[in-house]
Backbone as a chain_set.jsonl record, in Angstrom:
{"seq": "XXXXXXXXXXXXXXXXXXXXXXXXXXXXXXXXXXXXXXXXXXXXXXXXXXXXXXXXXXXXXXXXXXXXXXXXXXXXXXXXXXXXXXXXXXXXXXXXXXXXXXXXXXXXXXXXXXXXXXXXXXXXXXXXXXXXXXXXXXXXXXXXXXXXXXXXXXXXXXXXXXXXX", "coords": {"N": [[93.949, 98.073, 177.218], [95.546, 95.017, 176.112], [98.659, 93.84, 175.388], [99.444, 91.318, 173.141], [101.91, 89.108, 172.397], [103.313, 87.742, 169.591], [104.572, 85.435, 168.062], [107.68, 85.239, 165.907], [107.08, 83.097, 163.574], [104.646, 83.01, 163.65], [103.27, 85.579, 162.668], [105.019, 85.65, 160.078], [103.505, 83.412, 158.665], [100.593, 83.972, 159.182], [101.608, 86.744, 157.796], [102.265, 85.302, 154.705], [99.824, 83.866, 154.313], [98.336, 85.986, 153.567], [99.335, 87.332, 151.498], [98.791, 85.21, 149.569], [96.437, 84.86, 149.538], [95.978, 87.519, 148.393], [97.409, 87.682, 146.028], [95.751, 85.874, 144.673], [93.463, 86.603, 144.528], [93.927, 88.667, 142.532], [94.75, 87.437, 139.906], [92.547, 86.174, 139.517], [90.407, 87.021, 137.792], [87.777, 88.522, 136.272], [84.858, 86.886, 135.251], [83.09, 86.87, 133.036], [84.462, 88.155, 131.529], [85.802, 86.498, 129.721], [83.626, 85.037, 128.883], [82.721, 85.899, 126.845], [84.293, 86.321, 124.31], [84.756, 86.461, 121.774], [85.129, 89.537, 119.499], [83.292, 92.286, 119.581], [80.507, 94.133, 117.215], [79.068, 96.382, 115.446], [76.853, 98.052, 113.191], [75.711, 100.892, 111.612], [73.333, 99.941, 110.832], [71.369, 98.576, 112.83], [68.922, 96.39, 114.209], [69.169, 94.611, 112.254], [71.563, 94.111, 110.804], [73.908, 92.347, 109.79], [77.568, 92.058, 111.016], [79.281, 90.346, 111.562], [80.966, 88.907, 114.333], [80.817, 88.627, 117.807], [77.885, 87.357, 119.4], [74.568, 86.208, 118.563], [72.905, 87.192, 120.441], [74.202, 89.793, 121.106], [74.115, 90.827, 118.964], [71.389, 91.574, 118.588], [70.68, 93.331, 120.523], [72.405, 95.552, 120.125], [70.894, 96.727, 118.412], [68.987, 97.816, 119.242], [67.441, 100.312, 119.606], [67.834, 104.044, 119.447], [70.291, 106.042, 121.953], [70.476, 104.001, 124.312], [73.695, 103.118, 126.131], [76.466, 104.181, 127.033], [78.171, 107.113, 125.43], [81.593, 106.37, 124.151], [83.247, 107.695, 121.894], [83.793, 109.704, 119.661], [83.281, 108.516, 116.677], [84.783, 109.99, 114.235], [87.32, 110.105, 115.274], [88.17, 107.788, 115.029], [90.112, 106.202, 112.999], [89.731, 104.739, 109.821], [90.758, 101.527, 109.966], [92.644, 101.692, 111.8], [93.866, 100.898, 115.45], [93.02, 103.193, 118.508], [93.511, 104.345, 121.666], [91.581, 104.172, 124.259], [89.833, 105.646, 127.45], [87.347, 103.195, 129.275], [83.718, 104.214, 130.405], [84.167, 102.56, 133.303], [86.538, 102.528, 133.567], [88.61, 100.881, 132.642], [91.237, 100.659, 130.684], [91.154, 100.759, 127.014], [91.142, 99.49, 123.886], [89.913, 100.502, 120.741], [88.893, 99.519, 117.334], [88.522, 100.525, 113.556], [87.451, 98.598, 112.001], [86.236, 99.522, 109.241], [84.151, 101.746, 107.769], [81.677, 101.296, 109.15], [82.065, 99.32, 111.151], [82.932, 98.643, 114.409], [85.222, 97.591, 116.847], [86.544, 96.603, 119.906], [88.751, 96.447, 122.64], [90.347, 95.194, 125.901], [93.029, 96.828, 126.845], [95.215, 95.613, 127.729], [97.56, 93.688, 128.178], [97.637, 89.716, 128.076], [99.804, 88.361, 128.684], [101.647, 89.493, 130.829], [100.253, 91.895, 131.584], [100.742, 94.091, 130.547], [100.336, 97.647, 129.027], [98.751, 97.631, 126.098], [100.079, 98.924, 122.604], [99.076, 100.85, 119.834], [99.586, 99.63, 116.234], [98.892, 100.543, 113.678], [96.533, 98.158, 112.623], [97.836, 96.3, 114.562], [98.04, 95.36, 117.55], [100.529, 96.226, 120.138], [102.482, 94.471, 122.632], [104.865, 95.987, 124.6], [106.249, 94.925, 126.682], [106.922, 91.759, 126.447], [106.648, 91.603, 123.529], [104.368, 90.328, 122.61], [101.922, 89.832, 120.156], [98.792, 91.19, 118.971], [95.703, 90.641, 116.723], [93.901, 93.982, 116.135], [91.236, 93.988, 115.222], [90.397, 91.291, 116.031], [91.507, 90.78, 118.453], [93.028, 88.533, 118.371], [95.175, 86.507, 119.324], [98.675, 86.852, 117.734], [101.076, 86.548, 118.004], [103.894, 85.869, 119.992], [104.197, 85.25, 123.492], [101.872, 85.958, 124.865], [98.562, 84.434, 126.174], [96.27, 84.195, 125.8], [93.649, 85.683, 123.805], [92.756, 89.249, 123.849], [90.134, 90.102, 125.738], [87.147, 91.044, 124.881], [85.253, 94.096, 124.215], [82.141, 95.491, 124.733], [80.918, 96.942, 121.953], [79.133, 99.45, 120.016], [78.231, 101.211, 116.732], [76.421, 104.478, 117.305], [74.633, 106.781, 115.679], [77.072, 109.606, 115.138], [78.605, 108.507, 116.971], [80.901, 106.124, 119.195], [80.145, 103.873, 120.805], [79.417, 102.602, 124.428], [78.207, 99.331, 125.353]], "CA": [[94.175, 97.188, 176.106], [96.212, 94.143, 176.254], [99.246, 93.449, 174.584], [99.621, 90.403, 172.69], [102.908, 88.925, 171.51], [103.033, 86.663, 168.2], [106.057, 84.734, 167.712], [108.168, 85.967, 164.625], [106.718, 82.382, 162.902], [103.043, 83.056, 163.259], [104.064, 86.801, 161.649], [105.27, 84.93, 158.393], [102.961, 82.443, 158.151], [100.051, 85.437, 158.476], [101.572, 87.724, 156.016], [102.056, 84.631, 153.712], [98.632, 83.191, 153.928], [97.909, 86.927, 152.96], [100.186, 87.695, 150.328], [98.843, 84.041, 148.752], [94.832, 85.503, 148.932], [95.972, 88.693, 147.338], [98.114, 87.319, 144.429], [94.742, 84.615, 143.622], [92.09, 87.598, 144.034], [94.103, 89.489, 141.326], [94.753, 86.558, 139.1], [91.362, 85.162, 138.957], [89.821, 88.036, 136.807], [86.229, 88.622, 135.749], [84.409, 85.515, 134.472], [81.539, 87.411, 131.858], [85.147, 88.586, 129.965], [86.076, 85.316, 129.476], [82.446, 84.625, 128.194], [82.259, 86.67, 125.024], [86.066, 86.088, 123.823], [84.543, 87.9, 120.653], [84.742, 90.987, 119.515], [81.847, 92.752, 119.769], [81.118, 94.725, 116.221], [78.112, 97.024, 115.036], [76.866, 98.97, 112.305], [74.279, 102.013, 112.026], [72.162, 99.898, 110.025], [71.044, 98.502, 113.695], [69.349, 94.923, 114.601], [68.915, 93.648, 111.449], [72.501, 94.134, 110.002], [74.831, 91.193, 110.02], [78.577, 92.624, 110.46], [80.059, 89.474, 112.279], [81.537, 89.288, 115.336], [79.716, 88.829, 118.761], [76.877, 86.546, 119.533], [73.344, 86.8, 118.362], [72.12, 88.407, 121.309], [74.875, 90.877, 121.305], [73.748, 92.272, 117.659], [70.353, 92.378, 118.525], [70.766, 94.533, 121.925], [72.83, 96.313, 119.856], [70.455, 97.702, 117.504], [67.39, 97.933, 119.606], [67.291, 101.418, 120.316], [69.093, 105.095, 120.547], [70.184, 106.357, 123.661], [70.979, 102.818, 124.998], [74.983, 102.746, 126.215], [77.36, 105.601, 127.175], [79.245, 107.616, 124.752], [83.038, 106.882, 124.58], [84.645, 108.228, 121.595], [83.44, 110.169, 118.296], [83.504, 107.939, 115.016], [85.565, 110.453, 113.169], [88.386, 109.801, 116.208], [88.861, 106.444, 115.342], [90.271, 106.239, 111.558], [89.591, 103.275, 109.657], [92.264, 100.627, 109.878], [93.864, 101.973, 112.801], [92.91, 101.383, 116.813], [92.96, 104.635, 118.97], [93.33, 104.03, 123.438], [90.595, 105.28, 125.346], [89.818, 104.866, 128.769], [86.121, 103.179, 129.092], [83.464, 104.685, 131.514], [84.534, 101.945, 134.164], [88.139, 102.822, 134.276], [89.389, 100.052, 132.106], [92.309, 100.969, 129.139], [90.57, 99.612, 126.176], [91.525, 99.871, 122.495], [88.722, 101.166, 119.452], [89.489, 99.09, 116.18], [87.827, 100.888, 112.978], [87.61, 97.818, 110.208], [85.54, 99.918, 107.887], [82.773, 102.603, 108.188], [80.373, 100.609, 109.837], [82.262, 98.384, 111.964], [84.007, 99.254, 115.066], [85.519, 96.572, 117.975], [86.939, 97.094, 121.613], [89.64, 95.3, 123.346], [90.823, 95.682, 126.956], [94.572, 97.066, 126.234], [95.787, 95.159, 128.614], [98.25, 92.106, 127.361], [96.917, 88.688, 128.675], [100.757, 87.631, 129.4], [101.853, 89.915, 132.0], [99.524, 93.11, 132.234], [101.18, 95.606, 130.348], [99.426, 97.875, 128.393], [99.037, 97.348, 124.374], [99.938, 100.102, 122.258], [98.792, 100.713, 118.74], [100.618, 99.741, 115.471], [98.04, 100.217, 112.309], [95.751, 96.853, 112.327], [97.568, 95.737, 114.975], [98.02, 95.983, 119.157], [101.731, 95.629, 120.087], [102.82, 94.962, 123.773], [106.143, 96.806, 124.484], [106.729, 94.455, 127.429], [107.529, 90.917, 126.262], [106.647, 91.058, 122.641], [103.007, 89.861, 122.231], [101.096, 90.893, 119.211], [97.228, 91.068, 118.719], [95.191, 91.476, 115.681], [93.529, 94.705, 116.605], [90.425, 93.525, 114.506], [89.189, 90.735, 116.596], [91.532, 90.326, 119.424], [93.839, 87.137, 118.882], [96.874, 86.555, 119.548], [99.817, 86.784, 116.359], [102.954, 85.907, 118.197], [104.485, 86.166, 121.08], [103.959, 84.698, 124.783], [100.182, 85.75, 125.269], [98.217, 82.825, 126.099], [94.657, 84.511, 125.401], [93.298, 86.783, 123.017], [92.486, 90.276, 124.394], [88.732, 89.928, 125.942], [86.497, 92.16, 123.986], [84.314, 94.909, 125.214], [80.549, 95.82, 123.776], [80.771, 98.795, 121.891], [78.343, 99.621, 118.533], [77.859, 102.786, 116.71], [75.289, 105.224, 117.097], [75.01, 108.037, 115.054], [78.421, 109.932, 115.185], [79.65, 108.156, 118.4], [80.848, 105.086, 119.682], [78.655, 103.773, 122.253], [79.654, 101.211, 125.513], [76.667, 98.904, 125.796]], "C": [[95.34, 96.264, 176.447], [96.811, 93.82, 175.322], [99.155, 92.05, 174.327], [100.985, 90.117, 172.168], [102.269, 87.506, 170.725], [104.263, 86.64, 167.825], [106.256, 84.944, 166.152], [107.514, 84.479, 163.026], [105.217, 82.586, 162.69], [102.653, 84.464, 162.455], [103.723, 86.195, 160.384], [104.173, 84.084, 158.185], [101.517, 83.487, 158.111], [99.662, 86.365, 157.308], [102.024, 87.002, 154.503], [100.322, 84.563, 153.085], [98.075, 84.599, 153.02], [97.933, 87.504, 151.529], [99.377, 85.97, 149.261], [97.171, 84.68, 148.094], [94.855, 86.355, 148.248], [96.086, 88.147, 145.774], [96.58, 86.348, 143.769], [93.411, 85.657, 143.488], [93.027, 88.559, 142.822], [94.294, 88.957, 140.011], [93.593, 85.975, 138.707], [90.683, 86.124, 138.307], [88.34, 88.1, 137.127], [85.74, 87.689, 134.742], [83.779, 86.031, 133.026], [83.043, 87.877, 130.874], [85.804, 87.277, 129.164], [85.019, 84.503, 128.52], [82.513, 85.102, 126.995], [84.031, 87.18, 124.796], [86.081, 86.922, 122.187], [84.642, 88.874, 120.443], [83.249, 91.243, 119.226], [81.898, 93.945, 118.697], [79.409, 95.589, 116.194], [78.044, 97.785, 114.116], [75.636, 99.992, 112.379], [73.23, 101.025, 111.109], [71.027, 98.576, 111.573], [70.546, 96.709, 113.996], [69.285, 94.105, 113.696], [69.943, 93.23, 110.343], [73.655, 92.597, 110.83], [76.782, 91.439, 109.631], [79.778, 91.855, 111.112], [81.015, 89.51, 113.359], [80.523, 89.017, 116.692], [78.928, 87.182, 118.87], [75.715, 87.044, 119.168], [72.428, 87.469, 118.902], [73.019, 89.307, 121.211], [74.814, 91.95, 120.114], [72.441, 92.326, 117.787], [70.179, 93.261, 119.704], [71.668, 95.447, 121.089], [72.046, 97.274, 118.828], [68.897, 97.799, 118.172], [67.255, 99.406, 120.142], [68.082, 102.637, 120.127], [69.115, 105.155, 121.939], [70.778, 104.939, 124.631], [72.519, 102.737, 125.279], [75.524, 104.523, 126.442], [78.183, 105.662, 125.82], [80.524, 107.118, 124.966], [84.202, 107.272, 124.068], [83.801, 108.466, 120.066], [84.024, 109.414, 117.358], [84.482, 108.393, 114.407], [87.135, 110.508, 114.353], [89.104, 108.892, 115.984], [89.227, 106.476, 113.756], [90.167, 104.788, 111.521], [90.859, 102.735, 109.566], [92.957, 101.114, 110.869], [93.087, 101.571, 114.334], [93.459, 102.292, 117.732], [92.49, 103.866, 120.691], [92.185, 104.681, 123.545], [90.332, 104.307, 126.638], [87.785, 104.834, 129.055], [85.45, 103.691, 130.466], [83.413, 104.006, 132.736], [85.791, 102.281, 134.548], [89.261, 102.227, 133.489], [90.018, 100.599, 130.804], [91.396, 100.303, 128.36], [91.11, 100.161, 124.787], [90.343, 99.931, 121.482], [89.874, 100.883, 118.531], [88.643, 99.726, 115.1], [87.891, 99.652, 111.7], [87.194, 98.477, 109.47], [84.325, 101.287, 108.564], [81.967, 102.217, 108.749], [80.881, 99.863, 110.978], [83.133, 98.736, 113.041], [84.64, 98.048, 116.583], [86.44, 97.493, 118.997], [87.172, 95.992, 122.428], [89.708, 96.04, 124.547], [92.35, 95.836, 126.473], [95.417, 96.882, 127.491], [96.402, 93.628, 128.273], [97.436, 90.936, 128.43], [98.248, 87.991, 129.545], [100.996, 88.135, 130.763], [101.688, 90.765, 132.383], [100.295, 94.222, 131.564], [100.171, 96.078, 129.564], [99.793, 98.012, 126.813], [99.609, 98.73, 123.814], [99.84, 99.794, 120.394], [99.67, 100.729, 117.81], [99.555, 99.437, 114.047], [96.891, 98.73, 112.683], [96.477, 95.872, 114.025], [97.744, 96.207, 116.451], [99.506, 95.161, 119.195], [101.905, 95.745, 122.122], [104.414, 94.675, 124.165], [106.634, 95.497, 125.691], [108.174, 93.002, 127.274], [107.244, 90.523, 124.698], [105.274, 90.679, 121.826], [102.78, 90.5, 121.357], [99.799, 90.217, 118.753], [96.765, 91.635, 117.375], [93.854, 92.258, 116.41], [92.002, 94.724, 115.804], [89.569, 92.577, 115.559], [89.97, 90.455, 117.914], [92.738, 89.079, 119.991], [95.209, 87.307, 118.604], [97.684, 86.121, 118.331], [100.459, 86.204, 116.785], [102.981, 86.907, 119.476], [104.182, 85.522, 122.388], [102.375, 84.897, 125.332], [99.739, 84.617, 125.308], [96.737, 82.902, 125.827], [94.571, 85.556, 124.644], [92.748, 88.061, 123.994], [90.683, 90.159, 124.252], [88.196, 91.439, 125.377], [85.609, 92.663, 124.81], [83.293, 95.464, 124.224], [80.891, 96.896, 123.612], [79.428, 98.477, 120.717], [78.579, 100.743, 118.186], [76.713, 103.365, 116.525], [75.499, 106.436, 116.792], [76.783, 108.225, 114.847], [79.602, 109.763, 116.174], [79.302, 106.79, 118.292], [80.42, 104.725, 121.096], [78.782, 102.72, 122.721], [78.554, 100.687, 125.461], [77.102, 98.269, 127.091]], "O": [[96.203, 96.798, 177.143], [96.205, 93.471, 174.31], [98.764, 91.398, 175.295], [101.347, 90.975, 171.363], [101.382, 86.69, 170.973], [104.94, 87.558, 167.362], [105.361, 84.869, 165.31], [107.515, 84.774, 161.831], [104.67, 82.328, 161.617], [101.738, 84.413, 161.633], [102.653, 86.167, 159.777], [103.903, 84.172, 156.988], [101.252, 83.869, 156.971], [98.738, 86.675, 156.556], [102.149, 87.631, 153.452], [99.794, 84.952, 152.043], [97.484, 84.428, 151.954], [97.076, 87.93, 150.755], [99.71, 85.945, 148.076], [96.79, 84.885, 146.941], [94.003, 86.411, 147.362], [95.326, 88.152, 144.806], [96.409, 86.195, 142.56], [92.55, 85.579, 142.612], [92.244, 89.278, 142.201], [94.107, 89.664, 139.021], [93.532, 85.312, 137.672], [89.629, 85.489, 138.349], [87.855, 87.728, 138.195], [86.126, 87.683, 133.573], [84.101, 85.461, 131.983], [82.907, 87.969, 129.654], [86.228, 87.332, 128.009], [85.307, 83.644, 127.688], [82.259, 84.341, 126.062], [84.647, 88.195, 125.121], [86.93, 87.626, 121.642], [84.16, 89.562, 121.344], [82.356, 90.53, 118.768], [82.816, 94.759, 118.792], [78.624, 95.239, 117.075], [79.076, 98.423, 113.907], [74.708, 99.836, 113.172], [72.224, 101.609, 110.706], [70.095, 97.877, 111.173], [71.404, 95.827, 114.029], [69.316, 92.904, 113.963], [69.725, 92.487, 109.386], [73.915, 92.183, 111.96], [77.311, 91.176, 108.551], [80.907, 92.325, 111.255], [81.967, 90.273, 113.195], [79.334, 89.258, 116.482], [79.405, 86.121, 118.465], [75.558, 88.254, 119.331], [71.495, 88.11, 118.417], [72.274, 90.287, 121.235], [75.144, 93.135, 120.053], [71.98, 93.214, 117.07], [69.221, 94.026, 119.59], [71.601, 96.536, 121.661], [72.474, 98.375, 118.481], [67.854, 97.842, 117.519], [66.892, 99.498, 121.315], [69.201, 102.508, 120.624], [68.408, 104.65, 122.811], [71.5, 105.111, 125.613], [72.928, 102.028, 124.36], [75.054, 105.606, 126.096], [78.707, 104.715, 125.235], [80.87, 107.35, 126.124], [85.333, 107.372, 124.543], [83.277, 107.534, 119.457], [85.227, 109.555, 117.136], [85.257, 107.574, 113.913], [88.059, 111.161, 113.867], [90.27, 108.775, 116.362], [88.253, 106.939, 113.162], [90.33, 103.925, 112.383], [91.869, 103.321, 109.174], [94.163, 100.896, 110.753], [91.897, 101.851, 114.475], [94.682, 102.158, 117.776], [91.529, 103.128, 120.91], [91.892, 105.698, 122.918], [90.46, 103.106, 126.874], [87.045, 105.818, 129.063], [86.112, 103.716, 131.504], [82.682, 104.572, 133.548], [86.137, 102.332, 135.729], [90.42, 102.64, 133.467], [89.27, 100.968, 129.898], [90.804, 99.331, 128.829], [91.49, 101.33, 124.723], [89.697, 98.898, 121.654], [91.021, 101.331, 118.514], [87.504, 99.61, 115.553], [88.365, 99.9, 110.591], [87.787, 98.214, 108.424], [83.92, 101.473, 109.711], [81.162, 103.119, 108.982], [80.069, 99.737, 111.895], [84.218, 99.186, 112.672], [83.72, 98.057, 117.401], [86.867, 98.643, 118.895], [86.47, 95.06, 122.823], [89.33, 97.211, 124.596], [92.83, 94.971, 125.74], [96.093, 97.714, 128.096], [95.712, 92.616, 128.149], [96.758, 91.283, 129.397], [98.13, 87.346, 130.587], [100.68, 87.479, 131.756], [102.354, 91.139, 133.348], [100.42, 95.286, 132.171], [99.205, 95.368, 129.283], [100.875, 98.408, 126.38], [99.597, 99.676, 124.603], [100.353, 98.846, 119.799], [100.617, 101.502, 117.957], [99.465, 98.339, 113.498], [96.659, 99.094, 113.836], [95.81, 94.982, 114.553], [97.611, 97.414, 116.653], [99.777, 94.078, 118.677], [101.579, 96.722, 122.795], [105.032, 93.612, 124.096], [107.739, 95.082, 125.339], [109.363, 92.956, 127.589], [107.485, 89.36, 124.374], [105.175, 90.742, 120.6], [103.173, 91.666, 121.323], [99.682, 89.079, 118.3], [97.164, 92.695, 116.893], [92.983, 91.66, 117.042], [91.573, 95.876, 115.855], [88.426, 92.852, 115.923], [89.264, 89.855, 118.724], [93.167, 88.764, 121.102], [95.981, 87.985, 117.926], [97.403, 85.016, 117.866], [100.73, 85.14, 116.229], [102.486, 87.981, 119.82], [103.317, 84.78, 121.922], [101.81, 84.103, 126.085], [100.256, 83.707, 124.66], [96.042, 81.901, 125.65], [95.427, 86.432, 124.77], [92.25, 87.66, 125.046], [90.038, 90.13, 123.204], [88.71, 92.555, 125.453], [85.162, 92.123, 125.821], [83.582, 95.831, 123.085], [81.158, 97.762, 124.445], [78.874, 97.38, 120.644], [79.098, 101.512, 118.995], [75.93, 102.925, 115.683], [76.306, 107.174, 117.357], [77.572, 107.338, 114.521], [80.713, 110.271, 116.325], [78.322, 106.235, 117.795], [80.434, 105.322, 122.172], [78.489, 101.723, 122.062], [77.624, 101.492, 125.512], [76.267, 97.765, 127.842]]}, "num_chains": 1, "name": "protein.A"}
């Protein structure tokens, strides 16, 4: 094998160009959460209930079926008016909002300013970092330095569970 030397400038310029691809592949996110900036809401009364929130395809995939979506957190877990962490079956922190008996939403609990994670305060999502505060309802930003509402994640309910679609 043959050594190579690399002058201490082609080094830096290297583990720049590197350090520049990292920092823009972790900054540029996932486009589809950016797409549905909604919360995503459901009720047991399935595709023909209107409980606002979402897009019109997203309440009728939501009521077409049992069995459709993973489990990720028993109904009677989440109290109404409050949202409750869980971690979804991808990996991602997410927050479970209960508006009412029927209606349930799902944030990523992850602030939009600088990645910390939310933590619950009744109705709303507080992040301990720099301040931000979300209404834990649909997502948008109250106050503070956030510059996006917390991208919403498909849940509905089925039966006595809340269910990822």
């Amino acid at each position: 094998m043959t050594a190579t030397s690399h002058s201490r400038r082609t080094v830096l310029a290297a583990s720049a160009a590197s350090a520049g691809a990292l920092a823009l592949a972790a900054c540029g996110g996932d486009d589809s959460s950016s797409a549905d900036s909604s919360p995503s809401r459901s009720s047991d009364g399935g595709a023909g209930s209107d409980t606002g929130g979402g897009e019109g395809g997203d309440d009728a995939s939501a009521g077409s079926g049992a069995g459709g979506g993973t489990p990720i957190a028993a109904l009677a877990d989440v109290p109404v008016g409050e949202a409750t962490g869980i971690t979804t079956p991808d990996g991602q922190e997410a927050m479970l909002f209960r508006a009412d008996e029927a209606t349930v939403a799902c944030f990523s609990a992850i602030c939009t300013h600088a990645g910390c994670s939310v933590q619950s305060e009744g109705a709303e999502l507080r992040c301990p970092c720099h301040q931000s505060v979300f209404d834990a309802a649909t997502g948008e930003v109250l106050g503070g330095p956030a510059p996006e509402p917390l991208p919403a994640i498909g849940v509905r309910i089925d039966g006595d569970q809340i269910v990822a679609e």
